[in-house]
Residue, then its C-alpha position, 0 to 999 in steps of 0.5 A: x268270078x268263082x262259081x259253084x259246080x253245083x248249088x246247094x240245096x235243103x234236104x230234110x232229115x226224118x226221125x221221130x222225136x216227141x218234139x215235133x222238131x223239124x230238121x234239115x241240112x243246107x248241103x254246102x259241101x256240094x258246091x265244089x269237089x275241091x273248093x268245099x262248104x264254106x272255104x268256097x264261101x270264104x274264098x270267093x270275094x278273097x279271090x275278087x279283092x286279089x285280082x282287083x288289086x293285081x296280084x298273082x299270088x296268094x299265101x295263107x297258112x295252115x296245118x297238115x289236114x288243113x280244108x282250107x289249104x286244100x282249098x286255096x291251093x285248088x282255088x289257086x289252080x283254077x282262077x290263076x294264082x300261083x299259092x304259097x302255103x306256110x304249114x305248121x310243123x317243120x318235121x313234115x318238110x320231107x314227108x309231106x307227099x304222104x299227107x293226103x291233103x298237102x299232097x294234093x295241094x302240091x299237085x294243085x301247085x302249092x308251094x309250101x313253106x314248114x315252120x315250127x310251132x313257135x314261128x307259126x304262132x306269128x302267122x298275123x304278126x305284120x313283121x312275119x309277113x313283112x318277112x315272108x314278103x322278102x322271101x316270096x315277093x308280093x302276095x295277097x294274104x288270106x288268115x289261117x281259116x280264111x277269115x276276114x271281111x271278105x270272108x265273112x261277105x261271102x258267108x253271108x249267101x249262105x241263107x237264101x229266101x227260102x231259109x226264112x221258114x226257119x227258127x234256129x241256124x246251126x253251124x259248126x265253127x273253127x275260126x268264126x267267119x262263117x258264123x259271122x256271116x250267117x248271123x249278119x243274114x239271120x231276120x229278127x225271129x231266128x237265131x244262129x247257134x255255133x259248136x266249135x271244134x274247139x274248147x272255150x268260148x274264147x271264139x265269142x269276142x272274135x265273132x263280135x269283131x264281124x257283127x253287132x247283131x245279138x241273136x246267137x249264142x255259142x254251144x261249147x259242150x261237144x267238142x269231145x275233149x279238144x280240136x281234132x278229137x274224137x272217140x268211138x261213140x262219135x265214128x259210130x253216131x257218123x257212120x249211122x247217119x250216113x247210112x240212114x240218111x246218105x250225108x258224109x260227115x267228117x269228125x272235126x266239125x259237122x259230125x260234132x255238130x250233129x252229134x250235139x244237135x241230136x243229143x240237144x233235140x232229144x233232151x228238149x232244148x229245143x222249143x217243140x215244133x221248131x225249124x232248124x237247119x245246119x249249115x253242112x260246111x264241107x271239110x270231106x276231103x280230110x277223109x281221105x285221111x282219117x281226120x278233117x281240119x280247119 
């Protein structure tokens, strides 16, 4: 079974606010160095299902800072499975040893397989994988993101017993399987709220699919114009945070959320004297590179 390196654990954040808000941060991105946040969530009852079923492979799909495949290809090399990682964009076939994240994986043992932008788009079409099938032999498939049931089973260890203090859960959202699984633990006072990375609330009705529980909502207003987007008001909000508070962030997802947490708290959308924790779900190793994804 997969087991962290180190549990995680929540760590208050002090400021001043007229609210009397409480904050605190759940800090996942210390479960593991490589299998991080929430990939490590996700991956763990993935990684059960394979072996139960006797695979020795798994495939997945992912762009070139993609968390999630860094974290399959990691995850691949310290339980036993070889990986394959089929990696939007074709024009880094031979430059991906530039690529922090890719390179990485391919030292992890990850084989890579570069698509077009157009043959990516069928990465849940049956008859692609039905292809790649050919081409690679039989593998356990995980989503891009990481999303599936098993996904979703394993983020629902996020909340512990310890969390029921609190009012509002806030989670940065990509492919909606971790939000999922929060929302599947919250009690019947709290509620989950989401900030996606990208823009639209198209996310909502993938959401659905995993829970019948209505206690959530999504916050779409701090995307700052798009997946992968950011600008100097953002760099600047991340870098003080950590040097107040020593919490890396990364600008894809948890430096949006936090952004949009703060900026909420300080125009009083919360109600005074609440409790809210975010879900720190990981993502660093995109650092490396200046950008953190999926």
């Amino acid at each position: 079974m997969i087991v962290p390196q180190q549990e995680s654990f929540n760590q208050q954040i002090d400021f001043e606010n007229p609210y009397k808000i409480e904050l605190y941060i759940k800090r996942e991105d210390v479960l593991h160095d490589e299998i991080s946040g929430n990939k490590f969530r996700k991956l763990k009852y993935n990684l059960e299902e394979a072996k139960r079923l006797g695979y020795t492979k798994l495939l997945t799909f992912g762009g070139a800072y993609s968390n999630h495949i860094a974290a399959v290809a990691a995850a691949g090399r310290d339980y036993g499975f070889e990986t394959i990682g089929i990696i939007r964009g074709e024009e880094l076939a031979d430059k991906f040893l530039e690529n922090p994240t890719l390179k990485k994986a391919f030292e992890n043992g990850m084989q890579f397989e570069f698509v077009t932008r157009t043959q990516y788009r069928d990465k849940n079409n049956p008859q692609f994988l039905a292809f790649l099938q050919q081409q690679f032999g039989d593998f356990y498939f995980i989503p891009e993101g990481g999303t599936n049931e098993f996904a979703v089973k394993g983020c629902e260890e996020i909340l512990t017993e310890e969390d029921k203090m609190f009012d509002f859960i806030c989670c940065a959202v990509g492919t909606g399987g971790t939000i999922s699984g929060i929302i599947n633990s919250l009690q019947p006072h709290q509620k989950a709220l989401g900030f996606p990375a990208l823009k639209g609330d198209f996310l909502k009705e993938d959401i659905k699919k995993y829970t019948k529980n209505d206690h959530w909502d999504l916050i779409t207003d701090y995307h700052f114009g798009g997946y992968a987007k950011i600008n100097e008001e953002l760099k600047r909000f991340m870098h003080l945070f950590e040097q107040k508070y020593s919490i890396p962030l990364e600008p894809i997802y948890t430096g949006k959320m936090l952004f949009g947490i703060m900026d909420l708290i300080n125009n009083g959308f919360f109600p005074e004297k609440s409790k809210i924790l975010v879900i720190h779900t990981g993502g660093l190793q995109g650092l490396k590179s200046g950008i953190a994804g999926e």
